[in-house]
C-alpha positions as CSV (number, residue, x, y, z in Angstrom):
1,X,0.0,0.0,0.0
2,X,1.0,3.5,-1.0
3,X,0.7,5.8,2.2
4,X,-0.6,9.1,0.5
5,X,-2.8,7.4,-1.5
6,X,-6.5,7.6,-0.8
7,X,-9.4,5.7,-2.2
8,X,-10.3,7.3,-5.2
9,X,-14.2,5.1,-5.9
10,X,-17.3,7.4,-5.6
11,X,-18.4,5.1,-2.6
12,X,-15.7,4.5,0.2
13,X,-16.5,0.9,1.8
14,X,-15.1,1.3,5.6
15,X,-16.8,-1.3,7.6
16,X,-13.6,-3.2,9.2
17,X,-12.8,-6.6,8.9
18,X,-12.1,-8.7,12.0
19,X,-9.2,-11.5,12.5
20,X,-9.5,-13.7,15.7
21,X,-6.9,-16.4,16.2
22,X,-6.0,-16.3,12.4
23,X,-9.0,-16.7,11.2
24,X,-11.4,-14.2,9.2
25,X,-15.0,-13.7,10.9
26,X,-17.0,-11.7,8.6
27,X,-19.9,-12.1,11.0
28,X,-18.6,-9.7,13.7
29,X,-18.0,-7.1,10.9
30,X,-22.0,-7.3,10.0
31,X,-22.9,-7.4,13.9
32,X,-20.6,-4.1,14.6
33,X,-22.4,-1.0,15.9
34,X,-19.1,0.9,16.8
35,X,-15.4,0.9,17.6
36,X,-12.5,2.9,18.9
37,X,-8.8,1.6,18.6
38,X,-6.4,4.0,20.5
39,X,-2.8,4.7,20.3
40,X,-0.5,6.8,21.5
41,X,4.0,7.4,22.3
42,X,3.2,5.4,25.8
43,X,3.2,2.3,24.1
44,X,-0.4,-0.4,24.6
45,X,-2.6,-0.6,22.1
46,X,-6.4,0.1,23.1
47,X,-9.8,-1.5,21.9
48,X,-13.4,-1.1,22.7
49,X,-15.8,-2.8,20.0
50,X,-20.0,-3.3,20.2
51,X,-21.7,-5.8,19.0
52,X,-25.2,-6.4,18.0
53,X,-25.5,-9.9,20.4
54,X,-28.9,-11.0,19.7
55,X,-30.3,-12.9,16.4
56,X,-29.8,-16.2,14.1
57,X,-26.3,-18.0,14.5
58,X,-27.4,-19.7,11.0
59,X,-30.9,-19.1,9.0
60,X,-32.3,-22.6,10.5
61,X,-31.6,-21.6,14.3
62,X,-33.8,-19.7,16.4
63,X,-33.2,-16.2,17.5
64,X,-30.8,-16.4,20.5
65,X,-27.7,-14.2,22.2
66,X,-24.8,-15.0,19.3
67,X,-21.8,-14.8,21.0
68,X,-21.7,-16.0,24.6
69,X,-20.7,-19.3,23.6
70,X,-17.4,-18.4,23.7
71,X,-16.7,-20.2,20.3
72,X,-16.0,-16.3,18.4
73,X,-14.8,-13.6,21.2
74,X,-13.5,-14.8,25.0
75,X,-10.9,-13.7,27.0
76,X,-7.1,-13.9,25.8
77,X,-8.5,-14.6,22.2
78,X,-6.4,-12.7,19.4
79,X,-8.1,-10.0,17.9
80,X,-6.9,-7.8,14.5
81,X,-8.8,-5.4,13.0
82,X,-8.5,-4.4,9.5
83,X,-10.0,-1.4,7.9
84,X,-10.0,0.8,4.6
85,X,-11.1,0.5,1.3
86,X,-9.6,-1.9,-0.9
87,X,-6.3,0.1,-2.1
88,X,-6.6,2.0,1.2
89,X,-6.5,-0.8,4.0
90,X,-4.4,-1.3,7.1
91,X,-4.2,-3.0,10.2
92,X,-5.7,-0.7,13.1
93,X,-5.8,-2.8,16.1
94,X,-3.5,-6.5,17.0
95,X,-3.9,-7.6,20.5
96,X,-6.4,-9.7,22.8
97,X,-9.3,-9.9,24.6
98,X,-9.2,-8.8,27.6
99,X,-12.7,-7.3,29.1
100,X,-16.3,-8.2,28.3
101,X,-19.3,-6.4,29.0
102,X,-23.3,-6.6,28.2
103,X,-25.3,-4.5,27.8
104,X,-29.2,-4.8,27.7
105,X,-31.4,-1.9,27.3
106,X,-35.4,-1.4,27.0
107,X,-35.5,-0.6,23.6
108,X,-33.0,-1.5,22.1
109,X,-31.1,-5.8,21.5
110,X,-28.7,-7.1,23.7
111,X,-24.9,-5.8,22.8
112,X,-21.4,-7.0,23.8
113,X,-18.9,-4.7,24.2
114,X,-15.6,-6.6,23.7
115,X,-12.5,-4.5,25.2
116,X,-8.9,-5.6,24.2
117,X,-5.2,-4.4,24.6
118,X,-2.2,-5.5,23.0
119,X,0.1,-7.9,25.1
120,X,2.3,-5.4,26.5
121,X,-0.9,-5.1,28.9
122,X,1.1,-8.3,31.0
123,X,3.6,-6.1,32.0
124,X,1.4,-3.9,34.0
125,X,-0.1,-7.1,35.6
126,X,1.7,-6.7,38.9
127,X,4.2,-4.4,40.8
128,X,7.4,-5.1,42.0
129,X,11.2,-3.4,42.8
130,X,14.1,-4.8,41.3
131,X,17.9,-3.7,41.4
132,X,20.0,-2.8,38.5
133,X,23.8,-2.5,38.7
134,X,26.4,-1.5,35.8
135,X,23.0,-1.6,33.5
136,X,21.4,0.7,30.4
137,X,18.2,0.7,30.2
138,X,18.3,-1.6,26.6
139,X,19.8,-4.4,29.4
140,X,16.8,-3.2,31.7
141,X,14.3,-4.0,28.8
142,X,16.1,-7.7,27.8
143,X,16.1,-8.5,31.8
144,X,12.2,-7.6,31.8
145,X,11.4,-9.1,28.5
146,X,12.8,-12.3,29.7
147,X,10.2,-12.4,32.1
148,X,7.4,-12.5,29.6
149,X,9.1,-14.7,26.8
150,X,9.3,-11.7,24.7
151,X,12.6,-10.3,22.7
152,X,14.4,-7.2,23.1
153,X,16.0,-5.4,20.3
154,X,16.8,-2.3,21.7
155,X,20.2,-0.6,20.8
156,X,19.4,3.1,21.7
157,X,21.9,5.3,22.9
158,X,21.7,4.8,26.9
159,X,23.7,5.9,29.9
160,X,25.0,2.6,31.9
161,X,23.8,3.3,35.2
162,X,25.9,2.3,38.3
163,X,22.6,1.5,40.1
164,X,19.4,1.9,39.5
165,X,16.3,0.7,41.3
166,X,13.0,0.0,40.8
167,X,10.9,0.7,43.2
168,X,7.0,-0.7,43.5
169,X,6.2,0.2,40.0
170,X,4.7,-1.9,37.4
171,X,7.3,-3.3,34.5
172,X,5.3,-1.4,32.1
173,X,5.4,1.9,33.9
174,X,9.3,1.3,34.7
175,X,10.0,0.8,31.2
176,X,7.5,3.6,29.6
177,X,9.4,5.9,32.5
178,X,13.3,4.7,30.7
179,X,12.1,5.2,27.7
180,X,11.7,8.8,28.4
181,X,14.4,9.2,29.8
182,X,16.8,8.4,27.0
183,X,14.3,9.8,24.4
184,X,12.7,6.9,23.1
185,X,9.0,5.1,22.8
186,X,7.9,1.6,23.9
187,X,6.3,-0.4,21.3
188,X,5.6,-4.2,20.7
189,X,5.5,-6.2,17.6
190,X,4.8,-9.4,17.4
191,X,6.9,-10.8,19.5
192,X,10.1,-7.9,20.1
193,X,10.1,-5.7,22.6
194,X,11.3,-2.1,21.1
195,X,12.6,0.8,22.3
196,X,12.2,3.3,19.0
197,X,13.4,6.5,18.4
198,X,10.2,9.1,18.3
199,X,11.3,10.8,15.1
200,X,13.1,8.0,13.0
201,X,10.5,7.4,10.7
202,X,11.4,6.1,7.1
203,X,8.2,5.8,5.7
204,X,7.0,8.7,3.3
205,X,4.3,11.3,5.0
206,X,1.1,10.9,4.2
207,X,-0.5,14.3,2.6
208,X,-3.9,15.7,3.9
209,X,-6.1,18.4,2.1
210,X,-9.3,20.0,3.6
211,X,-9.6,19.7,-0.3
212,X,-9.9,15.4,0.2
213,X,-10.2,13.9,3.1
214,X,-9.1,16.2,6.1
215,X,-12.2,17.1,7.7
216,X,-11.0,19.7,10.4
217,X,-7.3,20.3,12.0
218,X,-6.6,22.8,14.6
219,X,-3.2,23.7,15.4
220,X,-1.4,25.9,18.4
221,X,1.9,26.9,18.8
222,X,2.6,27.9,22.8
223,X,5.7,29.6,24.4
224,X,4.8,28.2,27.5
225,X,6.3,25.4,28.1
226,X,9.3,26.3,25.9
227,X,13.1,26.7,27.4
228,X,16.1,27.8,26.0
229,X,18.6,25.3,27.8
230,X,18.2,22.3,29.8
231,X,20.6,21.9,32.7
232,X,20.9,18.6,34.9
233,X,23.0,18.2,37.7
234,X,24.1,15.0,39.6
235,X,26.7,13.8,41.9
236,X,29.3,11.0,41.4
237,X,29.9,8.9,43.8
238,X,33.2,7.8,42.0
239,X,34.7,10.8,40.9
240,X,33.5,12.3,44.5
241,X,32.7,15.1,42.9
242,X,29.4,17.4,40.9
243,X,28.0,16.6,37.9
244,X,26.6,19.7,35.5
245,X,25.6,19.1,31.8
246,X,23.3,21.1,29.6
247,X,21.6,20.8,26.5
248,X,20.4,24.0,24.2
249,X,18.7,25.0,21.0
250,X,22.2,22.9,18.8
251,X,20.3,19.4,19.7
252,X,17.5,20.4,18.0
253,X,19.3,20.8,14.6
254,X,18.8,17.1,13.2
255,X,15.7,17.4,13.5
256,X,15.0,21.0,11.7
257,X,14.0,20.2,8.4
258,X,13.5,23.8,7.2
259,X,14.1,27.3,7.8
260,X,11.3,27.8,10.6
261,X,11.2,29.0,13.9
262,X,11.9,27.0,16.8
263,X,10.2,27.3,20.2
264,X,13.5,27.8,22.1
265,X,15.2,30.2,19.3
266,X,11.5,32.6,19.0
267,X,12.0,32.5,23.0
268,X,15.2,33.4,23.3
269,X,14.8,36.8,20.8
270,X,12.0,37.6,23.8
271,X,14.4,37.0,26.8
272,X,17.3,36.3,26.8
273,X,17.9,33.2,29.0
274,X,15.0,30.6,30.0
275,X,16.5,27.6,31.7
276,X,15.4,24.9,33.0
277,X,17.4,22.5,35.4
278,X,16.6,19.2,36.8
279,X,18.3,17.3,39.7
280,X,19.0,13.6,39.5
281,X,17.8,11.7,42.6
282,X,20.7,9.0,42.0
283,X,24.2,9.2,41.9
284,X,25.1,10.0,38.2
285,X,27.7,9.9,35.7
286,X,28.4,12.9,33.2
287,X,26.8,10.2,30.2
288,X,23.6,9.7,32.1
289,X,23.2,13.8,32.7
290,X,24.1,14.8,29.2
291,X,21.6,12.2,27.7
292,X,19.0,13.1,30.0
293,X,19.4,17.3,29.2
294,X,19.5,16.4,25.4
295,X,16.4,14.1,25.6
296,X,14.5,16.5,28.2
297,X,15.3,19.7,25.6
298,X,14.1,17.6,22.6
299,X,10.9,16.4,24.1
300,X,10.2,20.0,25.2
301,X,10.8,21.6,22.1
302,X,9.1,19.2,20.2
303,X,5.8,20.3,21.7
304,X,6.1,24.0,20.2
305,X,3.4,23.3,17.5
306,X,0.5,20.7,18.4
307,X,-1.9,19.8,15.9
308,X,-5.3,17.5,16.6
309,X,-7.6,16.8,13.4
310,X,-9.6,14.2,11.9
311,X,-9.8,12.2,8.6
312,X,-12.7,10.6,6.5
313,X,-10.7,7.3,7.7
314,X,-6.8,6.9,7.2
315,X,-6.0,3.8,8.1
316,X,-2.6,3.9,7.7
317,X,-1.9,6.5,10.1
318,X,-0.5,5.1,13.2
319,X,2.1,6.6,15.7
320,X,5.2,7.0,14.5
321,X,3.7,7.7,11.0
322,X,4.4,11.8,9.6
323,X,1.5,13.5,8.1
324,X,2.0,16.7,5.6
325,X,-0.8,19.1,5.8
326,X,-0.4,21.0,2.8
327,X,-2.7,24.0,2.7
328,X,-3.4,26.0,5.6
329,X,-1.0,28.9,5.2
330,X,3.0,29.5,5.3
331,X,2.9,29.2,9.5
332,X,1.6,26.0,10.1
333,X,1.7,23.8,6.7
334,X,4.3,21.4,6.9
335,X,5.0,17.5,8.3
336,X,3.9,16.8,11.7
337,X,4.9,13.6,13.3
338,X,1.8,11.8,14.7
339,X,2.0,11.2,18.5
340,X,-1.7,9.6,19.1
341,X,-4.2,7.8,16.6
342,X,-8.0,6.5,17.0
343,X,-9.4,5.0,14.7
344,X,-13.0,5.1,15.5
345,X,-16.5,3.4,13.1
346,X,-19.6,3.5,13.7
347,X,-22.7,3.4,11.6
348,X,-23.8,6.7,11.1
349,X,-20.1,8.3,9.9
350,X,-18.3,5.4,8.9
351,X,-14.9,4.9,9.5
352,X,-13.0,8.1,11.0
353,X,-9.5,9.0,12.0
354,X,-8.8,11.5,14.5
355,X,-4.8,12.2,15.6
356,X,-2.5,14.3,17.5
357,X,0.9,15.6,15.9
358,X,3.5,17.6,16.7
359,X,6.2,20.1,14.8
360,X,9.2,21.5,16.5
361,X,9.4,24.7,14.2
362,X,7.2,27.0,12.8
363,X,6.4,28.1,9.4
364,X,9.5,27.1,6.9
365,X,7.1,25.6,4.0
C-alpha cells in the first residue's frame, strides 16, 4: 500500500474486517455497531468494539444471544482489525481480549462490548522493585522481556547506570518511565520488545487536504512550556565530585527540516535566557546527565506546535507515521509527526480518523 494514496471510488466501503486467532469472521464485521482503537507514544494498544449480540447464528436456528458461547470472542482470544477500502487498507488494532461487557437496554437488542489491549498489557499485571547495577536501560528492557518470553531489540543510545532501582512500580510503567528518559518510545511487535526512536520514521508522510479527506485540524503553537537550555545536575559517587551538563537549542538541529522557527530560538529573541534544570535523585555519571538534558530539551521543544484533526478514515496512520498538511497557510503547513491515533467506526459516519501531531518549528514551507 501506497501511504498518500487515498481511495479514489465514488463510494468509500469502511466497515472493518475482524481477524480472531487467524482466522477471518466476517460475521462480527455485520454485527458491529461501533469501535474505537487507540494509540498513542506510551506504548499499549487500546480497543473497545459493540456488538449487536442477539439474532440467528445460522438461518435454521432460532433467535438467541450470538456470542456468549465463547466459540468467536472470549478472554485472551487474538483480535486484528483491519479497515479501509480496498487500495486504502491497514491493520488498526493486533492484541487480545481482555474485558467483556453486556449491555441490555429497554429498547434497544442485547450488545457485547468486547475490550482488548495489545500484550504489553502483561507487563502492568503486577508491581514489583528490582535492582540494577552496571545496566542501560536496553539491558533493563532484555532483563524484563525475559520475564514475559518476549525479545528485546533495543540498541538506543543509553547511559550505563551504576545503580538503578526499581521501586514498586509496574514493569510497564518502569519501562515507559526509561524510555523517556533516553528519548525513546515503547512499542511491541509481534513478539520484540522495542525501544524506538520518536522521530526516526522512514516511511513517506502521508499528505492531507481540507480539499480530500481532512475534515478539520486545529493547530497551536505555545511559548509556555518552551526553554532555551536544559541543565541537569548530579553527583558522582566515583569521581566524588558534581555533575553539570546542559543541552540548548544545537540538539535540535537534526531534527530542523527547514528554515522555521523554533520554540527555544522565538524564546530566546523575547528574553534572553529561560533555563530549565533538573536534579537527578541517584548518583550519576556525566553520560547519564548529558543524555537526560539532550532528551528532556528535545521532548520540550518538540511540543512548540500541536496539531489534533480528523480524517474521512486513514488507516494507515499510526504513531510514529508523519502526516504533511499542505494547505493551511505559510505558519503551520508542513509535516507533523503523529504522537496519538483513533481509529473510530460506527454506523452513522463510517470509519473516521482522529490524531494528535507535533512540529518543533514554525512556518518554513
Amino acid at each position: 500500500m501506497v501511504a498518500n494514496v487515498k481511495s479514489r471510488k465514488l463510494v468509500y466501503v469502511a466497515r472493518p474486517e475482524f481477524v480472531i486467532d487467524g482466522q477471518l469472521n466476517t460475521r462480527l464485521g455485520t454485527d458491529l455497531y461501533r469501535l474505537e482503537a487507540n494509540e498513542d507514544e506510551e506504548g499499549m494498544a487500546r480497543l473497545e468494539a459493540v456488538f449487536l449480540n442477539w439474532g440467528r447464528a445460522t438461518e435454521s436456528a432460532s433467535p438467541d444471544y450470538l456470542y456468549f458461547d465463547g466459540q468467536i470472542l472470549d478472554f485472551g482470544k487474538g483480535m486484528e482489525i483491519y479497515a479501509g477500502d480496498e487500495d486504502n487498507r491497514d491493520k488498526i488494532f493486533s492484541g487480545i481480549i481482555t474485558g467483556i461487557k453486556g449491555v441490555f437496554s429497554e429498547l434497544r437488542p442485547p450488545e457485547l462490548i468486547i475490550y482488548a489491549e495489545d500484550q504489553l498489557q502483561w507487563l502492568r499485571m503486577r508491581n514489583r522493585s528490582r535492582y540494577y547495577e552496571d545496566k542501560t536501560e536496553n539491558d533493563m528492557a532484555a532483563d524484563i522481556s525475559r520475564d514475559y518470553s518476549f525479545n528485546a531489540d533495543t540498541d538506543a543510545e543509553a547511559p550505563t547506570h551504576d545503580e538503578f532501582l526499581q521501586v514498586n512500580q509496574s514493569d510497564l510503567g518502569f519501562l515507559r518511565e526509561r524510555a523517556r528518559n533516553i528519548d525513546t518510545r515503547l512499542e511491541l511487535k509481534g513478539n520484540q520488545l522495542l525501544f524506538l526512536n520518536r522521530r526516526n520514521s522512514s516511511e513517506p508522510p502521508v499528505k492531507l487536504s481540507r480539499d480530500t479527506e481532512l475534515l478539520r485540524f486545529q493547530v497551536c503553537a505555545d511559548l509556555t512550556h518552551q526553554r532555551t537550555q536544559v541543565r541537569v545536575h548530579g553527583y558522582s559517587i566515583e569521581n566524588k565530585d558534581g555533575i553539570h551538563e546542559s543541552a540548548g537549542a544545537d540538539v535540535l538541529s537534526d531534527e530542523q527540516t527547514g528554515p522555521g522557527r523554533t520554540g527555544p530560538q522565538i524564546l530566546s529573541t523575547i528574553r534572553s535566557e529561560i533555563v530549565e534544570d533538573l536534579h537527578l535523585e541517584t548518583p550519576a555519571t556525566a553520560d547519564e546527565a548529558r543524555i537526560t538534558a539532550r532528551s528532556f530539551m528535545r521532548q520540550r521543544a518538540r511540543r512548540f506546535v500541536r496539531a489534533h484533526g480528523m480524517t474521512s478514515g486513514t488507516p494507515g496512520l499510526h504513531v510514529g507515521s508523519r502526516v504533511d498538511i499542505v494547505d493551511i497557510g505559510p505558519w503551520f503547513s508542513g509535516v507533523y509527526h503523529i504522537v496519538s491515533v483513533r481509529h473510530t467506526f460506527d454506523q452513522r459516519d463510517g470509519l473516521r480518523t482522529l490524531f494528535y501531531g507535533e512540529r518543533i518549528d514554525l512556518g518554513g514551507r
